[in-house]
C-alpha positions as CSV (number, residue, x, y, z in Angstrom):
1,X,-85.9,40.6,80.1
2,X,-86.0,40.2,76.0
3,X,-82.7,38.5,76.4
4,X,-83.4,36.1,79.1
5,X,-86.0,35.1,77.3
6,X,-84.0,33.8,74.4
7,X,-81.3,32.4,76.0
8,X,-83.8,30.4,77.6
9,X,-85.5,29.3,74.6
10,X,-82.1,28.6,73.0
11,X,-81.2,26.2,75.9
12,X,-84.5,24.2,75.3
13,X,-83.8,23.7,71.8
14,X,-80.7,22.5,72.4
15,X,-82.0,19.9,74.9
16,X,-84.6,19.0,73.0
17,X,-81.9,18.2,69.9
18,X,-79.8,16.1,72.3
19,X,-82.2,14.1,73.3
20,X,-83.1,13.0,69.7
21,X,-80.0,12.4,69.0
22,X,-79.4,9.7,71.8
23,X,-82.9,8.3,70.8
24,X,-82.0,7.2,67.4
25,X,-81.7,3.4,66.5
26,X,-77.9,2.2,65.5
27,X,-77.1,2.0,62.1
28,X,-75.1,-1.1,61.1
29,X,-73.3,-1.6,57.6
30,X,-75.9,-3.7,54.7
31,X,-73.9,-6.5,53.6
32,X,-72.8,-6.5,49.7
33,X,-74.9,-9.0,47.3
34,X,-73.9,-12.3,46.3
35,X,-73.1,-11.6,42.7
36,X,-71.2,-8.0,43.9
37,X,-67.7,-8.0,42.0
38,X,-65.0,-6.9,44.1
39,X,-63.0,-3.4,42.3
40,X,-60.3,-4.2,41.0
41,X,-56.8,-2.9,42.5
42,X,-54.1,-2.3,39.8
43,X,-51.0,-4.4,40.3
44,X,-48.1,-3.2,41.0
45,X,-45.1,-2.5,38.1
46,X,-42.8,-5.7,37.9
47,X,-39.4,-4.8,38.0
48,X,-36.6,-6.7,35.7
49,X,-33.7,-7.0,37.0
50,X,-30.8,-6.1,34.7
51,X,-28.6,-9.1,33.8
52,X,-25.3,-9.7,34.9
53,X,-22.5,-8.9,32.8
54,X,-21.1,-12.0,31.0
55,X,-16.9,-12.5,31.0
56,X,-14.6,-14.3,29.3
57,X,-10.9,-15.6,30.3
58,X,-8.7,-14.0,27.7
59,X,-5.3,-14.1,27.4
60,X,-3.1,-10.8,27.5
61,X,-0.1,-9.3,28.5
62,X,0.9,-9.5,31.5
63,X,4.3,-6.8,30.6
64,X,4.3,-4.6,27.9
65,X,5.9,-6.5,24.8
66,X,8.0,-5.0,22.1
67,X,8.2,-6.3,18.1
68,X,10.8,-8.8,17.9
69,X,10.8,-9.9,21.8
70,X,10.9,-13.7,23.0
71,X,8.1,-14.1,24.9
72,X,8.2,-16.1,28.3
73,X,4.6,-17.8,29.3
74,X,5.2,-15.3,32.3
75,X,4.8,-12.7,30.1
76,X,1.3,-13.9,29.6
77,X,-2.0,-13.9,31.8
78,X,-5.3,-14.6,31.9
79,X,-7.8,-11.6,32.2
80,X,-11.8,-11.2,32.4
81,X,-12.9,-9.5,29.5
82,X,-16.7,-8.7,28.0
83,X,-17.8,-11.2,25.8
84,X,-20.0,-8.4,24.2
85,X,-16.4,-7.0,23.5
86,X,-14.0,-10.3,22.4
87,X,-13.0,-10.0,19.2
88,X,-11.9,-13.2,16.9
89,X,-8.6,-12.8,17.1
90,X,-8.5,-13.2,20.6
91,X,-7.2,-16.5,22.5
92,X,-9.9,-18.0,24.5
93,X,-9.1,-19.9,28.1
94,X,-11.9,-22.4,27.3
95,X,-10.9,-23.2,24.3
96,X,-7.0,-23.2,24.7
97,X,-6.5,-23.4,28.3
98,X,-2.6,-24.1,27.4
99,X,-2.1,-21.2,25.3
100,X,0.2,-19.5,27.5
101,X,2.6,-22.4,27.4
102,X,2.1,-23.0,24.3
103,X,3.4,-19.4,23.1
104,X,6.4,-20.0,25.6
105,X,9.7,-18.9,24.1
106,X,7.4,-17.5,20.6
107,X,8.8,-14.2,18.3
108,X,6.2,-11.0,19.3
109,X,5.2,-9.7,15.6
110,X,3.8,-6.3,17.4
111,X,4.4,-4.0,20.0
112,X,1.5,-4.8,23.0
113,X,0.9,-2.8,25.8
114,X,0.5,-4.5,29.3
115,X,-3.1,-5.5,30.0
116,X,-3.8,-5.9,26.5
117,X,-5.4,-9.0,24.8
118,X,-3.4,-10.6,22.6
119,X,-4.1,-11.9,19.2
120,X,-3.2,-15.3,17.5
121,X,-1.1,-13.6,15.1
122,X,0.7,-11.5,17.7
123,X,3.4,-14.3,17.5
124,X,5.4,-16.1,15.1
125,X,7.7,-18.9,15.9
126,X,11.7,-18.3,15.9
127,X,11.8,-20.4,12.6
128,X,10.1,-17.8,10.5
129,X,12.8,-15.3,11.7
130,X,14.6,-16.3,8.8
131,X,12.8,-16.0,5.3
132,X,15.5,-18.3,3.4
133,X,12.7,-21.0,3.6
134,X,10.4,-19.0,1.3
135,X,12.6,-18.2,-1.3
136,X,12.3,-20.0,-4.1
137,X,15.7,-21.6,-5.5
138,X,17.8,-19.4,-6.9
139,X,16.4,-16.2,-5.5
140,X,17.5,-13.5,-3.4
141,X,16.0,-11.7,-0.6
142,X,17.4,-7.8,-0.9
143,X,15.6,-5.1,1.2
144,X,14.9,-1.4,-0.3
145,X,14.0,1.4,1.0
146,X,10.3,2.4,-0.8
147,X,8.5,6.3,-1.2
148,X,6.7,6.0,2.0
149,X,3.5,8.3,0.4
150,X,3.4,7.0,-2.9
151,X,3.5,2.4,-1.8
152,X,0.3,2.0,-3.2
153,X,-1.1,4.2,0.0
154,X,-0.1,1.6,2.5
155,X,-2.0,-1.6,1.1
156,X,1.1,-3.7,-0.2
157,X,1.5,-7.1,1.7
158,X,3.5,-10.1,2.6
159,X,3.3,-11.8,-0.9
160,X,1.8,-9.4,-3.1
161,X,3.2,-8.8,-6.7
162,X,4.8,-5.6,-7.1
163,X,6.3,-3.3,-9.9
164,X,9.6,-1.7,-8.4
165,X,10.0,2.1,-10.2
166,X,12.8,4.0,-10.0
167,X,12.4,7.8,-10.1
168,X,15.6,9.6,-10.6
169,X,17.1,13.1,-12.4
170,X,19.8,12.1,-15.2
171,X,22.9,14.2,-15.0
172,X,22.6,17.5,-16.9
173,X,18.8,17.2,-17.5
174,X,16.2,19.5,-15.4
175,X,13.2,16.9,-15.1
176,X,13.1,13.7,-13.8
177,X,12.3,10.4,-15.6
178,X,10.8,7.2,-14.4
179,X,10.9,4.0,-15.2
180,X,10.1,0.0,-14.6
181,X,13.5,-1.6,-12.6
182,X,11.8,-4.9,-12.2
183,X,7.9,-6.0,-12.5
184,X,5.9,-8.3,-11.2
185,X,8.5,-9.3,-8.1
186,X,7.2,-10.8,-4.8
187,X,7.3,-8.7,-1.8
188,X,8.5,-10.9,1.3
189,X,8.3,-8.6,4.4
190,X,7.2,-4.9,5.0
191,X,9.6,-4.1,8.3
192,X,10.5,-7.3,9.2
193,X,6.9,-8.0,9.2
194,X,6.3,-11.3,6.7
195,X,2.5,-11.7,7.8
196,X,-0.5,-9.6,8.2
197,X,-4.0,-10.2,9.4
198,X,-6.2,-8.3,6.1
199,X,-8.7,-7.8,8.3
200,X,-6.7,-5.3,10.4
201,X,-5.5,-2.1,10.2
202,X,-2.7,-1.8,7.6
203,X,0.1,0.6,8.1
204,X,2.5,2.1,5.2
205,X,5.9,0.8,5.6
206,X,9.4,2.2,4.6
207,X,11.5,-0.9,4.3
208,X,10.3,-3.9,2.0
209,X,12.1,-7.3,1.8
210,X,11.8,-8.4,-2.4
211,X,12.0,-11.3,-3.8
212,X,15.0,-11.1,-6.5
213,X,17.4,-13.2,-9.1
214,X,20.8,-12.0,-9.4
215,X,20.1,-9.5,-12.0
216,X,17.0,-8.2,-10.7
217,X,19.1,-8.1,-7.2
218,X,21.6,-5.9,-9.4
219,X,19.0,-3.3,-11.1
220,X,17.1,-2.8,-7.6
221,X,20.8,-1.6,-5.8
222,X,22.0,0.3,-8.8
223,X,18.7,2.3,-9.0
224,X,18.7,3.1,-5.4
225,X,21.6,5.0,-5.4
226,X,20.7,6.7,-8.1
227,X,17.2,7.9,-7.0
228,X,14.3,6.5,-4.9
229,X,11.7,3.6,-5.2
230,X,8.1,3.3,-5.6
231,X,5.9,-0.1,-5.1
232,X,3.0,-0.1,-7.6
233,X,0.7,-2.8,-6.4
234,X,-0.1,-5.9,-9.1
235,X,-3.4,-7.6,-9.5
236,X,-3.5,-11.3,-7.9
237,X,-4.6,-12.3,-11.0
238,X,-0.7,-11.8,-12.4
239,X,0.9,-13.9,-9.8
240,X,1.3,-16.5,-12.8
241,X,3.3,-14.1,-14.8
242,X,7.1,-14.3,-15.4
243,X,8.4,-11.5,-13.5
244,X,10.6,-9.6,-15.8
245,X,13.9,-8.3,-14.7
246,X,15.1,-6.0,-17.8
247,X,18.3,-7.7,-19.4
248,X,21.4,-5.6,-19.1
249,X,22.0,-3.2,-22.5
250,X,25.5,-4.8,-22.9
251,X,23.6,-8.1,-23.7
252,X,21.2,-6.7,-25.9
253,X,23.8,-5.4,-28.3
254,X,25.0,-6.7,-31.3
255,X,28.8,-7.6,-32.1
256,X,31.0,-5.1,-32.9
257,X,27.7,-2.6,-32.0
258,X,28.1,0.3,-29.2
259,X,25.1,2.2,-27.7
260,X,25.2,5.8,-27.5
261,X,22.3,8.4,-26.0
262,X,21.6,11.5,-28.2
263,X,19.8,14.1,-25.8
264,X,17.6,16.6,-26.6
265,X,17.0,15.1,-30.7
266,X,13.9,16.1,-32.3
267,X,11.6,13.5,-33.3
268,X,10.1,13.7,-36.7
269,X,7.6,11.1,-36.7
270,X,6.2,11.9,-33.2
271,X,4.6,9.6,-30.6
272,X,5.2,6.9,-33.5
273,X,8.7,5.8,-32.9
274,X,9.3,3.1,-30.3
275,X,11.9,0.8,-29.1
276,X,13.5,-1.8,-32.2
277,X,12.1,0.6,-34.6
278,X,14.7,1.5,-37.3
279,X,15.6,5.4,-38.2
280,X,17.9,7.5,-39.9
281,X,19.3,10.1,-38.1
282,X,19.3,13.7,-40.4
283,X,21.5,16.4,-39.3
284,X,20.6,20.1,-40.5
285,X,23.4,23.0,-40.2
286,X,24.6,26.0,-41.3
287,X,27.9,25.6,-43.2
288,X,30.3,28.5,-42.9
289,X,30.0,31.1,-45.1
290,X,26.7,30.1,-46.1
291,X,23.4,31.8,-46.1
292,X,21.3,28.9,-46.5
293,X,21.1,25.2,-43.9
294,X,21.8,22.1,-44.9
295,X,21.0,18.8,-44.2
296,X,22.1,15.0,-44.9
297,X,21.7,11.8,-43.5
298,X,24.5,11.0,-40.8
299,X,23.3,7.5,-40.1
300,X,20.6,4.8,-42.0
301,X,18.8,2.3,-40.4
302,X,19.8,2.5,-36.9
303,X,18.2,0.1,-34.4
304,X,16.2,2.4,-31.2
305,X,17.3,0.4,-27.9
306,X,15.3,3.0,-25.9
307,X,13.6,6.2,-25.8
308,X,13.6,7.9,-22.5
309,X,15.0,4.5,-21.1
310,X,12.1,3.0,-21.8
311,X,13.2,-0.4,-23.1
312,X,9.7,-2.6,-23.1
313,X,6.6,-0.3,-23.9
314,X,3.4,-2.1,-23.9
315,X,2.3,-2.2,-27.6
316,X,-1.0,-0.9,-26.0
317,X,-0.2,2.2,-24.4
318,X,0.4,5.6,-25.8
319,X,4.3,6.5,-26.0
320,X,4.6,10.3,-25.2
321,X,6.9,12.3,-27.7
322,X,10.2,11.7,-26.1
323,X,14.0,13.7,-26.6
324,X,16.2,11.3,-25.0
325,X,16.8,8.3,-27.7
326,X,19.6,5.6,-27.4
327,X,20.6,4.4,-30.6
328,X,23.1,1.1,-31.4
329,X,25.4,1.9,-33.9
330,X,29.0,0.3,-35.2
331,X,31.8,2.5,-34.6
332,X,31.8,4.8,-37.3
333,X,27.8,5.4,-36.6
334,X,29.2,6.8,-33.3
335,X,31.9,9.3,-34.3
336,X,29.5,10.8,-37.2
337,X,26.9,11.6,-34.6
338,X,29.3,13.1,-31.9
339,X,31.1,15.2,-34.7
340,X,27.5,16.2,-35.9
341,X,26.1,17.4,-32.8
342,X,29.2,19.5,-32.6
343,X,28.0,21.8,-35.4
344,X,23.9,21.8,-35.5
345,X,21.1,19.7,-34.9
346,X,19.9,16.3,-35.0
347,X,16.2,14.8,-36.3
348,X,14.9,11.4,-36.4
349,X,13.0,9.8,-39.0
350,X,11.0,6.2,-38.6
351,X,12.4,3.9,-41.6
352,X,9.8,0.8,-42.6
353,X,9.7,-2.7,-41.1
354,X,10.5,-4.0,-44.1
355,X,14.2,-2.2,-44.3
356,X,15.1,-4.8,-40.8
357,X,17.6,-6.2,-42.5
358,X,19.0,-3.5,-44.1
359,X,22.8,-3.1,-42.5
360,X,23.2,0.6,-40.9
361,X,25.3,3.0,-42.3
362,X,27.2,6.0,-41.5
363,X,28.5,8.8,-43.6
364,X,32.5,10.4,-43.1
365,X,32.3,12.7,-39.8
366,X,32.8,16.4,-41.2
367,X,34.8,16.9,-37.9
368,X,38.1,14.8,-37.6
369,X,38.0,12.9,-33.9
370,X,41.3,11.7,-32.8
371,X,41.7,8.6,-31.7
372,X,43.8,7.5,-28.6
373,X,47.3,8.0,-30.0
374,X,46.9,10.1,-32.7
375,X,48.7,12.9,-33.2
């Protein structure tokens, strides 16, 4: 009964609430004041569009080329290339639109790849094939073979100044010597190459083309078959300077004078004797039967032509102690010192400047040398 009861009341309450509910007035929206700002509503990213890459008509290679090679305007074509990525040297089709022809029947200085841009200086015309143009009159053009590590580490050029050394071992002597063949000399060509861009990469080369008069032409040969060659590299400030070929030691003698090479001599006034200096020459030995040396003067005033062939030193520079001296000497000079190295040693002593003019003499060999038909 309880329960009825409820569910009775329940269903009366819920009436009653729906009824209420469809009593109620409609409720419409209140318009927004006048001065009411709208919110604001964020706008949207802009989005940049990425530029188009820029190209530029650039002539290349149509074939792969090779140093050397005529080059046909078919060999040639025009190719889009970056501009972020054109370099200087390149040829431009808006600024040379007849390149192509114009490099018709042209001397490719470099090897090129197909595809490749190509540069101004990739070609040289058939003319400059032949450097007998360039020489200056009476020169000669002779091409050596150069110490690939030791050119100057790869930077000598087209028309730099160079000092040609030769380094070679004399006969009988267990170190080697060096000395200046020719200074100062014009180098021509590096492996047939007579012109580089300095702004590119510079490769060391084992052939250079020199620029040579007929004695300097002489030394260079001689010396390469007796040993190798180095290019030391010459300041552009000594392109004015005489280039010195060394004059041939026949020429450089006196009349009636010979020049003979004492190895191994001991020097008694040290690093102080140089080329054109005058010296006597002392020889000390034992005599037989003898218990105490000797020694005596086997030549006075003898002229020094070179010590350790070095002909020219600088006044300037140190001269290390040297054992190898050439000496000129008449004809009896030479047979007192051959007969006195046969029987102990030899010692030079510097003599003053003021005993030039003093004729050189010789003392009587102590060893009889037979001349050609003596008996």
């Amino acid at each position: 009964m309880i329960r009825f009861l409820l569910f009775m009341l329940a269903m009366a309450a819920g009436t009653a609430a729906l009824w209420l509910y469809l009593q109620r007035e409609p409720v419409t929206p209140s318009e927004p004041p006048a001065n009411a700002v709208a919110p604001e509503t964020p706008d949207a990213p802009e989005v940049t569009p990425e530029p188009e890459l820029q190209n530029a008509s650039v002539l290349a290679a149509r074939v792969a080329l090779v140093a050397g090679q005529q080059v046909s305007q078919n060999d040639l074509e025009w190719i889009d290339w970056p501009e972020e990525f054109v370099l200087s040297g390149f040829i431009l089709r808006n600024d040379q639109p007849g390149a192509a022809a114009t490099l018709n029947n042209r001397i490719a200085t470099t090897d090129m790849a197909e595809g490749q841009p190509v540069l101004r200086n990739n070609f040289t015309e058939m003319a400059t094939r032949s450097i007998a143009h360039n020489l200056a009159p009476g020169m000669r053009a002779v091409a050596v073979r150069v110490n690939v590590e030791a050119a100057a580490g790869g930077f000598v050029l087209p028309n730099d100044r160079v000092d040609v050394i030769h380094t070679y071992t004399p006969t009988g002597f267990a170190r080697a010597m060096s000395s200046v063949v020719v200074s100062n000399v014009r180098v021509l060509a590096l492996d047939q190459i007579t012109q580089i861009d300095r702004d590119e990469a510079i490769l060391v080369n084992r052939t250079a083309t020199l620029e040579l008069n007929q004695p300097g032409v002489e030394a260079v040969m001689a010396a390469q078959e007796a040993g190798t060659l180095t290019l030391a590299l010459r300041s552009s400030a000594d392109e004015a300077e005489v280039s010195l070929v060394p004059t041939p030691l026949s020429q450089t003698l006196a009349t009636g004078m010979r020049a003979i090479t004492i190895p191994d001599i001991e020097v008694a006034a040290g690093v102080f004797v140089r080329p054109n200096d005058r010296v006597d020459v002392v020889h000390s030995h034992l005599p037989t039967g003898a218990m105490q040396a000797a020694s005596s003067i086997v030549v006075s005033n003898a002229r020094v032509i070179a010590i350790d062939h070095i002909t020219q030193p600088d006044s300037e520079q140190r001269v290390e102690l040297s054992r190898t001296v050439t000496l000129e000497l008449d004809r009896a000079g030479v047979e007192a010192i051959s007969a006195a190295r046969l029987s102990g040693n030899l010692t030079m002593t510097l003599r003053s400047e003021a005993d030039q003019d003093e004729p050189p003499t010789a003392t009587t060999p102590t060893v009889r040398i037979r001349r050609g038909g003596e008996n």
